[in-house]
VEXTIBA-543743 format. One record per residue (C-alpha): x, y, z; residue in three letters. Coordinates in steps of 0.2 Angstrom, whole numbers, padded with zeros to 4 digits, always signed. Example, Ala and Ser with C-alpha at 12.3 -4.5 7.8 and 13.67 -1.06 7.14 Angstrom:
2
+0062-0022+0039Ala +0068-0005+0036Ser 
END
This chain:
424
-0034-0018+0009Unk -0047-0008-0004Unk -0047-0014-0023Unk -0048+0004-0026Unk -0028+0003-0024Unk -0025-0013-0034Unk -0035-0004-0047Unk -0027+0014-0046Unk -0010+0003-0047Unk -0014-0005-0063Unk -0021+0010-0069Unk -0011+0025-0065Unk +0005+0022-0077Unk +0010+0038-0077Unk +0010+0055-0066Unk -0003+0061-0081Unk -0014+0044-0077Unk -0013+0044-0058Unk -0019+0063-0057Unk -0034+0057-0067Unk -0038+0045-0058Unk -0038+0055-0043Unk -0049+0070-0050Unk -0061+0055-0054Unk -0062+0048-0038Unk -0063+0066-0029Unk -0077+0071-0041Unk -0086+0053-0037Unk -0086+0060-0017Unk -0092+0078-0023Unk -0077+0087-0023Unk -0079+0102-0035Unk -0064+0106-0045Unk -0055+0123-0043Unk -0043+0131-0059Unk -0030+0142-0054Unk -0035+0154-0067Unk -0052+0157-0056Unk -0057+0167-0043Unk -0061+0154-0027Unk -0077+0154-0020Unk -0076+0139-0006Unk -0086+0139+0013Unk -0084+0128+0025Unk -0092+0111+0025Unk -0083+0111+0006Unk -0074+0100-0003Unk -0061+0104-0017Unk -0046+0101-0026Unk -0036+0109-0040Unk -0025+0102-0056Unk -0009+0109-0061Unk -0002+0104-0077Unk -0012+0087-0078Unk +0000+0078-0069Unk -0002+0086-0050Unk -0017+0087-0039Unk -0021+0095-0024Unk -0037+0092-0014Unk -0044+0100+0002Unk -0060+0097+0014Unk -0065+0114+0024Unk -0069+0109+0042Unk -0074+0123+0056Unk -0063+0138+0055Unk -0062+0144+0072Unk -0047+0132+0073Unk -0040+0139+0055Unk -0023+0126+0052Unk -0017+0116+0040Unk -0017+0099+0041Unk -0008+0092+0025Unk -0002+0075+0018Unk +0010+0073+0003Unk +0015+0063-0010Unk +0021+0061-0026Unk +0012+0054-0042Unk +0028+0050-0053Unk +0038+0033-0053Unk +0055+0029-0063Unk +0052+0023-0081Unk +0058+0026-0096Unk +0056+0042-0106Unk +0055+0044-0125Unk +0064+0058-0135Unk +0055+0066-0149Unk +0060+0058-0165Unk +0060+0043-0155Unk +0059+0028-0171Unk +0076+0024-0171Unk +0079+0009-0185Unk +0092-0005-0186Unk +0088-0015-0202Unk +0070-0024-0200Unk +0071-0019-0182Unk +0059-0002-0176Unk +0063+0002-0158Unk +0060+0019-0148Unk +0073+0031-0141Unk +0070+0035-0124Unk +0081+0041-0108Unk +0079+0038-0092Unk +0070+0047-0080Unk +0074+0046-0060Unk +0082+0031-0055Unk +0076+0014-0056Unk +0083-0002-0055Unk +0086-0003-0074Unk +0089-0022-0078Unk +0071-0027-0069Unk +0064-0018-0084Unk +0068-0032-0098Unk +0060-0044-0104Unk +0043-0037-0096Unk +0026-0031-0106Unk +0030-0013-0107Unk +0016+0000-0112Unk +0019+0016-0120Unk +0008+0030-0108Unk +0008+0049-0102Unk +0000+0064-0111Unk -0002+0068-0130Unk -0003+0089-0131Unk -0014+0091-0148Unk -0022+0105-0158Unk -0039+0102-0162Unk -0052+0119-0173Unk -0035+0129-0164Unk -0036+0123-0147Unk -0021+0116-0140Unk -0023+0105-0125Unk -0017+0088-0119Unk -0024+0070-0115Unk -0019+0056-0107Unk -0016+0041-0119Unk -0007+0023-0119Unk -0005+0010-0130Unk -0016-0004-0133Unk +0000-0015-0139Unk +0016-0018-0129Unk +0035-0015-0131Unk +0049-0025-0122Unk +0066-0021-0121Unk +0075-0040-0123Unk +0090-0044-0115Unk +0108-0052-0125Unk +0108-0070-0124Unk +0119-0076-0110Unk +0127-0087-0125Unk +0132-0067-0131Unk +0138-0061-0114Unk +0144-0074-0104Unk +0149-0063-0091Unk +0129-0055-0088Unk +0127-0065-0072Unk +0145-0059-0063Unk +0140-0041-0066Unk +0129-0031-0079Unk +0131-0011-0084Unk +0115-0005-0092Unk +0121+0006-0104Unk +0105+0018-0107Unk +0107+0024-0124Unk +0112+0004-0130Unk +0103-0007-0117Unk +0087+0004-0116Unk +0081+0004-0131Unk +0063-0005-0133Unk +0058-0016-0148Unk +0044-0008-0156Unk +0041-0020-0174Unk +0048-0027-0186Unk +0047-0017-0201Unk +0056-0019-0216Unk +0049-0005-0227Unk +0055+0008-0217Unk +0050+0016-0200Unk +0033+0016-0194Unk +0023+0034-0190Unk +0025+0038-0171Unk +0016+0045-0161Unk +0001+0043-0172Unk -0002+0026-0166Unk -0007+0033-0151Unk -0020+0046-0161Unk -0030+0049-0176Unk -0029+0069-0170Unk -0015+0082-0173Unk +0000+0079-0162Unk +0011+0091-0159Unk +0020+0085-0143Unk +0021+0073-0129Unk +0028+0066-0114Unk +0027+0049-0116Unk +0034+0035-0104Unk +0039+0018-0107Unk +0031+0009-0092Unk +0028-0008-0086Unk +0010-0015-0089Unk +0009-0029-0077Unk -0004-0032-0066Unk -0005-0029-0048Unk -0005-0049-0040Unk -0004-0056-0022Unk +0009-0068-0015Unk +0014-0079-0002Unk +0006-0094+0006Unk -0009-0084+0014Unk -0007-0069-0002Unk -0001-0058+0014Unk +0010-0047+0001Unk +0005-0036-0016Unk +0018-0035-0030Unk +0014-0020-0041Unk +0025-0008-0055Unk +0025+0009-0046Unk +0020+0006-0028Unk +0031+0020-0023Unk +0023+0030-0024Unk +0007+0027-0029Unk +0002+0019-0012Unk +0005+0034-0003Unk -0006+0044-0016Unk -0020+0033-0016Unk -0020+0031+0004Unk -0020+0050+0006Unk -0036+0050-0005Unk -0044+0037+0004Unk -0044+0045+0017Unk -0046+0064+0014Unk -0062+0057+0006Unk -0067+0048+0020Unk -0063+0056+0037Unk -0075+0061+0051Unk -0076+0079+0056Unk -0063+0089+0060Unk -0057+0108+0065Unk -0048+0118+0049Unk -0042+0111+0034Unk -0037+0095+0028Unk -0025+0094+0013Unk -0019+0081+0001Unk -0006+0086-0012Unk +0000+0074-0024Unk +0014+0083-0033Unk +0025+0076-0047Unk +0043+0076-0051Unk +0049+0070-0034Unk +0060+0054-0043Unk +0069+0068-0052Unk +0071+0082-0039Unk +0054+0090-0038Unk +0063+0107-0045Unk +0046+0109-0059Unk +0032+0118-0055Unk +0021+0104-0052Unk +0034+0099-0040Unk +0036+0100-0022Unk +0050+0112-0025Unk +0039+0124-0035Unk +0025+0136-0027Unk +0008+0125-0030Unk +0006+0118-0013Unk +0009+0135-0004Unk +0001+0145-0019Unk -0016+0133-0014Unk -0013+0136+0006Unk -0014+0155+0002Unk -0027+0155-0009Unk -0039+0146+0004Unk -0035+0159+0016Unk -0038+0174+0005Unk -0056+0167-0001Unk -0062+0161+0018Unk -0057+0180+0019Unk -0042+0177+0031Unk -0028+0190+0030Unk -0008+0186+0029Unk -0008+0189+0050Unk -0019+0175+0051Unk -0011+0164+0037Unk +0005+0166+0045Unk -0005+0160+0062Unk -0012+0147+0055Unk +0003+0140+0045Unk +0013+0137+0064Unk -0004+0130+0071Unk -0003+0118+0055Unk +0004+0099+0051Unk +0011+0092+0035Unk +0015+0071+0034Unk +0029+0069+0019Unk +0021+0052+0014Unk +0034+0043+0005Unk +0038+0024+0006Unk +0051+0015+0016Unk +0065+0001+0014Unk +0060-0015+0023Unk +0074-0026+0027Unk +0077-0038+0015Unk +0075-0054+0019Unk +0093-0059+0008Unk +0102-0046+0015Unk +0098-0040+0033Unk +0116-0033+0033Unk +0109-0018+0024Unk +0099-0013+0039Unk +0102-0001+0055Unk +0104-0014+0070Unk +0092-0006+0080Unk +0080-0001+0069Unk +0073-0015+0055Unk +0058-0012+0048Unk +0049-0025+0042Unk +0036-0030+0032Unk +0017-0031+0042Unk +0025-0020+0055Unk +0015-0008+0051Unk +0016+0013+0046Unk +0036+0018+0047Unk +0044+0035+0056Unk +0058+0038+0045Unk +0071+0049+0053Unk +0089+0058+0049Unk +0102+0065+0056Unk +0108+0076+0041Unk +0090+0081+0038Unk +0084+0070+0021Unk +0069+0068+0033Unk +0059+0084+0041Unk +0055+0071+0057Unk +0061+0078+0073Unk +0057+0070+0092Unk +0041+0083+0094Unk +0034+0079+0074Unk +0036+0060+0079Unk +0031+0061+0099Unk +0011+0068+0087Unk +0012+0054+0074Unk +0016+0041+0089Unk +0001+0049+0100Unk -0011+0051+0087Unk -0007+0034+0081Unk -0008+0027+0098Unk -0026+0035+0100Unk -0032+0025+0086Unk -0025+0010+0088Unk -0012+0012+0072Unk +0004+0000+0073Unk +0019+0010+0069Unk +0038+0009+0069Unk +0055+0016+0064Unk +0069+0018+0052Unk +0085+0025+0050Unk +0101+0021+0038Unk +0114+0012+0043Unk +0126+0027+0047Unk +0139+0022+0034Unk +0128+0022+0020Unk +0119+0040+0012Unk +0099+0043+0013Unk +0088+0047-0002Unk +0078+0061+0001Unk +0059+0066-0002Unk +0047+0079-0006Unk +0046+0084+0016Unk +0061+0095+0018Unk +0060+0101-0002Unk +0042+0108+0003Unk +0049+0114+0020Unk +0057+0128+0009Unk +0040+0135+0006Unk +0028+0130+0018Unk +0037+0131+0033Unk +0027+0120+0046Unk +0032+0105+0059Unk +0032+0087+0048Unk +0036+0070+0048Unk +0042+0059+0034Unk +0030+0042+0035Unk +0026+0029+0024Unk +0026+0011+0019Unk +0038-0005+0021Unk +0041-0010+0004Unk +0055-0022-0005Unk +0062-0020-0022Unk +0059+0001-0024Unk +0062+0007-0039Unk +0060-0010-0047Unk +0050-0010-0061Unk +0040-0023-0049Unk +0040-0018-0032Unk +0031-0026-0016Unk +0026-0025+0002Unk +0014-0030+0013Unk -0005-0029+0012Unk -0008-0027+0031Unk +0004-0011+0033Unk -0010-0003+0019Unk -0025-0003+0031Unk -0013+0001+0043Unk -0009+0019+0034Unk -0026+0021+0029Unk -0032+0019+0050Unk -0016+0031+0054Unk -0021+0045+0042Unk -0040+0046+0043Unk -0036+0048+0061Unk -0022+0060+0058Unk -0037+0069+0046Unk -0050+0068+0060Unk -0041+0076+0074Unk -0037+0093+0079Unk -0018+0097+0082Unk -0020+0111+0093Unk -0001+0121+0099Unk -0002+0130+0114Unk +0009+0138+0125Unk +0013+0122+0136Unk +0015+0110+0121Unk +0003+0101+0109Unk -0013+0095+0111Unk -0024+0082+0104Unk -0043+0083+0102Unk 
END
């Protein structure tokens, strides 16, 4: 497993950080970045990517055209965490805390008691230019739990009230309320979207340190693994797509989200400056492949009743199929019968989840891009524990699993022809 995902872990503490970090890495493997509000001048043999609202990127290598498809891989840069209001010093005699609601859904109570760092984007005016930035705190907040000696029930069951039980201690500061944001910034703030975020670092467990525990591996890993291998993949017919898009944990209905336009506005735009017309977009968007690369629930090891009885993914098992009857997962027989051949080629361990049928599936960004980009998928991803804890962990070897799977996946030509698929 790389340190470049340990680092992007520790680093990325928000959508705004991990979508910075990307654009640095892309431009380190010479990348040239594209603006929407640009006209596209790309060729093949090129390598580019595109931000949208600081928080979502989109990346693409050009391979040889005569085999003009799409073959795309995405993700999502957002994790749960907490986010502040505006007007967010809230005072309760000496104490100072910070307002904040919650955004997607996390496993609340794991984020007590932890070093929590306040991180996202600033939007400032500076000689009348407004813009944003990424920021963070170089001090931490926590949010501390009641004393079991004050709730002696907590260990038989615990409601997290958000609006009581989430609110982070800031100071102490008897003199009144200290100015917030500008502890973040000595330049004019005018707004933000700041997140309340857990700033442990990324370690290793167990005997032989066979698993990472991290804040924000889902969905971070998938992210940082798309890019790996985008950046690192042999050559390859038509073009190779990674699209980290944000929002995912609250719906992905913003248009930096899988359920807005920017992936498909992207796919277009290529077309149209490599000069090919909607005919051959339309062509090469049935000829094309997209992975919805979203972690998996393991079985837990405390509660192996939670788990299908046929299918019980597991740690070290390598890259997981997730399928669904109702459709929370674009997999189908003929999008897995690809992955499982391609994976096969290339020597890629893989296996399978489903529910258990009594209980509901979460959903990704797959079928909510379906909507616009109408091509055959498969939902992937890792075997983790704890999702959406604010520690969550999995195995390291499942990693360079995904990272063999998708440089394959990028380095192969998914050729549809009237008697099936072909690999080349």
């Amino acid at each position: 497993m790389s340190d470049r995902l340990t680092q992007f872990l520790a680093t990325s503490y928000t959508a705004y950080h991990a979508a910075e970090n990307a654009e640095e890495l892309l431009l380190k493997n010479g990348f040239v970045r594209l603006n929407e509000t640009d006209d596209w001048t790309i060729s093949e043999g090129g390598k580019y990517f595109v931000v949208r609202n600081g928080s979502a990127i989109v990346a693409f290598t050009v391979g040889a055209l005569d085999q003009f498809a799409f073959r795309i891989v995405a993700s999502h840069t957002d994790s749960p965490a907490l986010k502040l209001k505006e007007n967010a010093v809230t005072m309760n005699g000496p104490y100072a805390r910070l307002n904040a609601e919650k955004y997607g859904g996390g496993i609340w109570y794991s984020f007590f008691d932890r070093p929590l760092k306040i991180a996202g984007r600033l939007v400032v005016r500076e000689d009348g230019v407004i813009r944003s930035e990424t920021a963070e705190s170089d001090f931490f907040v926590t949010v501390p739990s009641l004393a079991v000696h004050m709730n002696r029930g907590v260990n038989d069951g615990f409601s997290v009230n958000a609006q009581t039980d989430l609110q982070p201690l800031l100071s102490l500061s008897p003199e009144g309320a200290p100015d917030f944001p500008a502890l973040l910034s000595d330049k004019e703030i005018l707004a933000y979207d700041l997140y309340l975020v857990n700033a442990e670092a990324p370690y290793s467990f167990g005997i032989n340190g066979e698993f990472l525990a991290s804040p924000r591996i889902d969905n971070l890993t998938s992210v940082c693994a798309s890019l790996e291998a985008l950046t690192s993949h042999g050559e390859s017919g038509g073009i190779c797509v990674a699209a980290c898009l944000d929002n995912e944990e609250v719906g992905s209905r913003t248009m930096q989200g899988a359920g807005g336009d920017f992936l498909e506005n992207v796919l277009r735009r290529i077309a149209y400056a490599l000069k090919f017309d909607d005919n051959e977009y339309y062509k090469a968007l049935a000829a094309s492949f997209l992975i919805s690369l979203d972690n998996a629930h393991a079985m837990h090891p405390n509660h192996p009743e939670k788990c299908d009885p046929t299918n019980r993914t597991l740690p070290g098992g390598g890259v997981v199929i997730k399928a669904h009857a109702d459709k929370a997962y674009t997999t189908d027989a003929m999008s897995s019968a690809v992955v499982k051949a391609l994976f096969d080629r290339a020597g890629v361990k893989y296996q399978t989840f489903f529910n258990r049928s009594d209980m509901p599936s979460g959903g990704t960004l797959g079928a909510i891009s379906s909507g616009h980009v109408g091509v055959l998928s498969a939902d992937l991803g890792l075997a983790q524990l704890a999702m959406h804890s604010a520690c969550e962990c999995f195995a390291k070897a499942d990693y360079d699993e995904l990272i063999g799977g998708l440089t394959a996946y990028y380095s192969s030509d998914i050729l549809f022809t009237e008697e099936g698929i072909e690999l080349k």
